[in-house]
N, C-alpha and C positions, 0 to 999 in steps of 0.2 A: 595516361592523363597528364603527368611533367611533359611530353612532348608536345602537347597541345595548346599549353601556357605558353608559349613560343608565339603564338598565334592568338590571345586575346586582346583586344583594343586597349589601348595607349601602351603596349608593349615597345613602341617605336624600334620594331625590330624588323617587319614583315614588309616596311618598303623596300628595304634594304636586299632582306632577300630576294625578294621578286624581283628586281633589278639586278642582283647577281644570276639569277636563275635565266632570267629575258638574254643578259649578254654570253651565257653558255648555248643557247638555242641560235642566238645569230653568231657563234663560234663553228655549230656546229653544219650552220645552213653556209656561211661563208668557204668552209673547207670543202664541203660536197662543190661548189661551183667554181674552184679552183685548179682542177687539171686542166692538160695543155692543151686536150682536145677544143676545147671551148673558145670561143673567139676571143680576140684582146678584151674587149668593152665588158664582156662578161668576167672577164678575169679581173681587171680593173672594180669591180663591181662587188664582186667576191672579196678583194683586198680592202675594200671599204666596210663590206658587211662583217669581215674580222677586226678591222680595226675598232670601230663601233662595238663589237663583243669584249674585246679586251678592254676597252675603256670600260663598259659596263660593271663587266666581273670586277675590275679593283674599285670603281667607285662604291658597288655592294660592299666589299667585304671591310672595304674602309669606315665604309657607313656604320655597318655591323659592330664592329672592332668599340669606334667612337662611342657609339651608341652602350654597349655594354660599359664601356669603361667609366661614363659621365655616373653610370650605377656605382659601381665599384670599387673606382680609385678613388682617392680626396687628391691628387693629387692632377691640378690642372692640366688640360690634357697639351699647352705649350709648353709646357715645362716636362711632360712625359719621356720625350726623345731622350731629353738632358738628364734624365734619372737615369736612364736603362743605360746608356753612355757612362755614364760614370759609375754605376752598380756593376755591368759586364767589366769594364777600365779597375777600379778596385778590387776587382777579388782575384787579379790576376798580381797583385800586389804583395811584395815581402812579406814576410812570415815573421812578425817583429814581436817580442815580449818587454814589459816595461814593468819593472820592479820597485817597487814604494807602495810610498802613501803620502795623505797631506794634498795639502793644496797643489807639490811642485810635480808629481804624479799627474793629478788633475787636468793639469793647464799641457803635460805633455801629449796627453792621450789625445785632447781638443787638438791639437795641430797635426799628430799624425793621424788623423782618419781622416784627412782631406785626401791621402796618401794612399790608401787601402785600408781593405776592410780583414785584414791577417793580424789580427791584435789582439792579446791576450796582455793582460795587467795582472798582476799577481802583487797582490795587498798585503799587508799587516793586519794584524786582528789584536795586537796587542794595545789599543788605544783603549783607556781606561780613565778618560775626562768626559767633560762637559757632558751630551744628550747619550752618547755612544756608552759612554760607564756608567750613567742611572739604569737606562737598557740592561745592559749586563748585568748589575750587581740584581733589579727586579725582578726580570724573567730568564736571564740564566743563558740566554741568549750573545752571539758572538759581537762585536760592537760593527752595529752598520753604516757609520761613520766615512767611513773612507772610501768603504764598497760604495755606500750611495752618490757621492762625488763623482766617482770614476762611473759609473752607470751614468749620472747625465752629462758627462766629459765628451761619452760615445753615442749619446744619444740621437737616433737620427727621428725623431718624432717632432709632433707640434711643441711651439717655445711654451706655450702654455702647460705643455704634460710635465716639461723640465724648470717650468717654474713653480708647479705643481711640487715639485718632489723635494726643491730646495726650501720650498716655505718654513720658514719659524714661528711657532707661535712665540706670543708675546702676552701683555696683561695679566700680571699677575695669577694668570690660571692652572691649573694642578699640569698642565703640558707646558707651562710657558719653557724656555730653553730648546724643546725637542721640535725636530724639523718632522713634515708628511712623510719625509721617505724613510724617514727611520724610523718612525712606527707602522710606514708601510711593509718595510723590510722583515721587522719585528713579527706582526702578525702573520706574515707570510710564513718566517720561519712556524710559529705555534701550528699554523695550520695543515702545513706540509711535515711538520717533525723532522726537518734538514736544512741549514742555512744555504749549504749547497742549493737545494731544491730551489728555496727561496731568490735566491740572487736569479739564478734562470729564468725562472719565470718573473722576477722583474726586469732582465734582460729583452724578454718579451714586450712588455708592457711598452718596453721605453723605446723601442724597437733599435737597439744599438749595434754599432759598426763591432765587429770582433765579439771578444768577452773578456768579463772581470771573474776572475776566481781567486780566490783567500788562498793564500801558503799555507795555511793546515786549519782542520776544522775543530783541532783540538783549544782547550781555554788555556793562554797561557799570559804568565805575566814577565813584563819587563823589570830586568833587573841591571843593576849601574854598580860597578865597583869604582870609587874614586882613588883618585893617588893615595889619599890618606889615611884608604884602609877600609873607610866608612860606604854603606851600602845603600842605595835608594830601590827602593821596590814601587815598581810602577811606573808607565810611560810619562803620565802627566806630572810627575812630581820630579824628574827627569833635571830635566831643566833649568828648575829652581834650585839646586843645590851652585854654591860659588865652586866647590872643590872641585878638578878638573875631572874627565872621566879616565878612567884605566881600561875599561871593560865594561862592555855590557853581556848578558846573558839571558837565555829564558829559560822559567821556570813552568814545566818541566824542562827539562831538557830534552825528554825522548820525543818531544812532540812529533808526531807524522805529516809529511807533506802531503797534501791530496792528487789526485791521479791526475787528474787535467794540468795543472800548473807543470809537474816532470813530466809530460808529456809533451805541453806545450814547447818547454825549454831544450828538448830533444832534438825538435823537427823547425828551432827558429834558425832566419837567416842572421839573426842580431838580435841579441838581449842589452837592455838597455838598463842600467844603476841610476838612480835619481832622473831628474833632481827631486834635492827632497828633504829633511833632517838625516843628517849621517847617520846618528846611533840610533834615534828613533822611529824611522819610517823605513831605512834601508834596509839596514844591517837585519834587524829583526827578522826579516824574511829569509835571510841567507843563514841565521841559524836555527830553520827548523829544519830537524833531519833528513840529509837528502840532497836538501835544495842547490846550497855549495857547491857539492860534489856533481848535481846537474847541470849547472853552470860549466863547472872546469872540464866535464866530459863531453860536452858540447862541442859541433863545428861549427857552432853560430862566431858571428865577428861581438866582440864582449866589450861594450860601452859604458863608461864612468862619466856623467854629466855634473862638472863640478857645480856647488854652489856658486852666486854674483855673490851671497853676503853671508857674513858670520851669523850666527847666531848666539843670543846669548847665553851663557856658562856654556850649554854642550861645544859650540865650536869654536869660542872667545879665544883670538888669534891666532887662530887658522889660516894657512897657507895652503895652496891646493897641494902643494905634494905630502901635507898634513892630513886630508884626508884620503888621499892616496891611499898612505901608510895606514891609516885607522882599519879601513876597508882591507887589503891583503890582512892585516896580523890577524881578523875577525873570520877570515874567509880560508883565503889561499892562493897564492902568487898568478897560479894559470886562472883567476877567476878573472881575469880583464885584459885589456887588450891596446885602448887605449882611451885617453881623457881628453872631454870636451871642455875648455875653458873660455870663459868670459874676455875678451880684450877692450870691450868698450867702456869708457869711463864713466861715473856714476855722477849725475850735475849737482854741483853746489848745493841747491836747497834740498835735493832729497838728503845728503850727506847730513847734513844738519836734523833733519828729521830721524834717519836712523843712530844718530850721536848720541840721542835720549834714549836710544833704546839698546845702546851697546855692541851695536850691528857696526860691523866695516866690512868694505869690500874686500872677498876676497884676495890675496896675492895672488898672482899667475904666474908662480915659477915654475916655468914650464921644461927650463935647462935640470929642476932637483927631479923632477916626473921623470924626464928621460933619460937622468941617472938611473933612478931606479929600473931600469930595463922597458920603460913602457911609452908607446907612440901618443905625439899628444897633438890636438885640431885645437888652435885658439884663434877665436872666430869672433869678431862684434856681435854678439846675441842676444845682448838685452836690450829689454822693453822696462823706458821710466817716466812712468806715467804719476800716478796716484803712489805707487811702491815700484821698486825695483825688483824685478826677476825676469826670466828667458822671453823670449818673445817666441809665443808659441811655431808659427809659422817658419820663423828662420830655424830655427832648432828643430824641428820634423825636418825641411829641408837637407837640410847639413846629416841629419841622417839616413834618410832616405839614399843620401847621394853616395855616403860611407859603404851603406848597405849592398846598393844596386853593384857600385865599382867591386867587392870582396865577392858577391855572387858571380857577377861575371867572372872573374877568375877562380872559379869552382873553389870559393872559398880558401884560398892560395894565401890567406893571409900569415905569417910564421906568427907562430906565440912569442909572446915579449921573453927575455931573458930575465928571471927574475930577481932582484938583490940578493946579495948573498943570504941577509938575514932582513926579509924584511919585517920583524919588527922593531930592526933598531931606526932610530931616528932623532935626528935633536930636538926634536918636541916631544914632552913627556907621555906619550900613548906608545904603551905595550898591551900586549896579549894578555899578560897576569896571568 
């Protein structure tokens, strides 16, 4: 009876066929009257009755093809070719991992999946503010904050599903603060009983380039030792303290990495560090157990994208070889490879703007990097628009191009030599 559906009116399927069918029969009559026996006029005649079959047969199946697809796709059928072109073109694309959280995670994921669809984001889970830590502290739940970011980063669906996910309520209502997708995320986790789960299947949803997976599925919190001895508990509160940082830590510490993230870091052609907050969005990943030591055993090429601008107390007069040094003493010397820095200058009136907020552009000493044994790319890369940061495009690029060059040399890249001690440094950041 399904076979027969093929065949009820407004199927606009059965012209199609019939006309595939009709140019198989004059395929078939033209070849019978094509030997040599046959006089020219007949041969001639025959080469007419096949060519009229062959046009037949692709007009059917094109017909057909169309026909089904106007069902099927949402996606206009001129724009069809240029999907499959760049779907088949993408997945033949490096094998890239991008490690953070935050917004500067966000904005890189958006530039490289114009790149390929080989992308895996390996998050923090230690955000403990705004929508992301009501979540947490109410249903117990891991904070979907960053995950859902990078979910619409990669998102290749309608703009409406990804404006969908970023909405905020507002009005004073018992949700005002918290976005759709974080109580989409939320509910997904209760209903599935796995954040894992959850992220997947709104992976799905969102229909995204690569994937996003959390550095461990355990709960854990950030913890800040300062110079002065004194301890901050918590990502969000972080920040706020004036005392410089010494160290941060998570609490537990045994936390476990989850299987996709060391796997993913295994089999990359380039793991990518920020951009992003140093101690609160990076680092955090690299110490949940494992994770570090997957990095350094890696034969991916291992990329540090500095910050454009300081931020305030965490990285208040920072130098890029200042977070260099932050990054090795928290890590491990073999965990990089080489640093991407900012060379374009930041214009007057944004300068002014970030002046009230404690922000200055990074320094790019890029001669104290390459003391420390490590290759450095400083490159015009920002975008100064409304704020200052990477401009997503050229920064994919400039990776992409890192990447492709170190693959083609069967990853021939040598490991930097690392400082004798790196965590000494004339800026007060040690290991502790």
């Amino acid at each position: 009876m399904r076979l027969l559906k093929w065949f009820y009116p407004g199927m606009k399927i059965k012209r199609w066929l019939v006309l595939a069918l009709l140019g198989m029969l004059l395929l078939m009559m033209g070849s019978a009257l094509l030997p040599a026996e046959n006089s020219v006029w007949i041969r001639l005649a025959s080469l007419a009755i096949l060519g009229t079959g062959v046009g037949a047969i692709i007009t059917g199946v094109v017909g057909t093809v169309r026909s089904l697809l106007d069902v099927v796709s949402p996606v206009p059928q001129r724009d069809l070719v240029e999907l499959i072109f760049q779907r088949r073109h993408l997945e033949k694309g490096p094998k890239l991992v991008a490690i953070g959280g935050g917004t500067g995670l966000s904005m890189l994921l958006h530039g490289l999946k114009s790149y390929t669809d080989n992308i895996t984001a390996i998050v923090t889970v230690a955000d403990d503010g705004g929508s992301s830590g009501r979540l947490r502290e109410e249903f117990g739940v891991l904070p979907p904050g960053d995950i859902r970011n990078c979910l619409v980063a990669l998102a290749d669906t309608e703009p409406l599903m990804q404006r969908l996910f970023q909405y905020r309520f507002t009005h004073g209502s018992a949700l005002e603060g918290h976005s759709f997708g974080n109580l989409f995320l939320t509910a997904m986790t209760q209903i599935t009983g796995d954040f894992e789960t959850a992220v997947r299947a709104s992976s799905k949803v969102l229909a995204i380039r690569g994937r996003v997976v959390p550095s461990t599925c355990d709960r854990v919190r950030l913890v800040a030792e300062h110079e002065d001895g004194s301890v901050t508990i918590g990502e969000s509160k972080i920040s706020a303290s004036p005392v410089p940082i010494r160290r941060v830590y998570l609490e537990p510490a045994s936390a476990k990495p989850t299987a996709d993230a060391i796997e993913a870091i295994r089999e990359a052609d380039a793991v990518i560090l920020g951009p992003g907050s140093l101690y609160t969005s990076i680092i955090p990943n690299l110490l949940v157990d494992g994770v570090a030591d997957a990095v350094v055993q890696s034969k991916a090429l291992k990329i540090y994208v500095c910050n454009v601008m300081t931020q305030f107390h965490e990285t208040s007069g920072f130098k890029a070889s200042d977070h260099v040094r932050a990054l090795v003493a928290h890590t491990n010397p073999g965990a990089l490879h080489l640093c991407i820095i900012n060379t374009r200058t930041v214009p007057s009136e944004l300068l002014e703007k970030y002046r009230k907020e404690d922000a200055f552009p990074v320094d790019a000493d890029a001669d104290q990097i390459r003391a420390l044994g490590y290759q450095v790319v400083a490159e015009p890369l920002m975008s100064a628009q409304d704020h200052v940061r990477h401009d997503p495009d050229r920064l994919a690029k400039l990776i992409i191009h890192l990447t492709l060059g170190t693959r083609r040399q069967s990853h021939a890249v040598s490991a930097p030599v690392p400082p004798a001690d790196p965590r000494a440094s004339a800026h007060p950041i040690s290991a502790g």
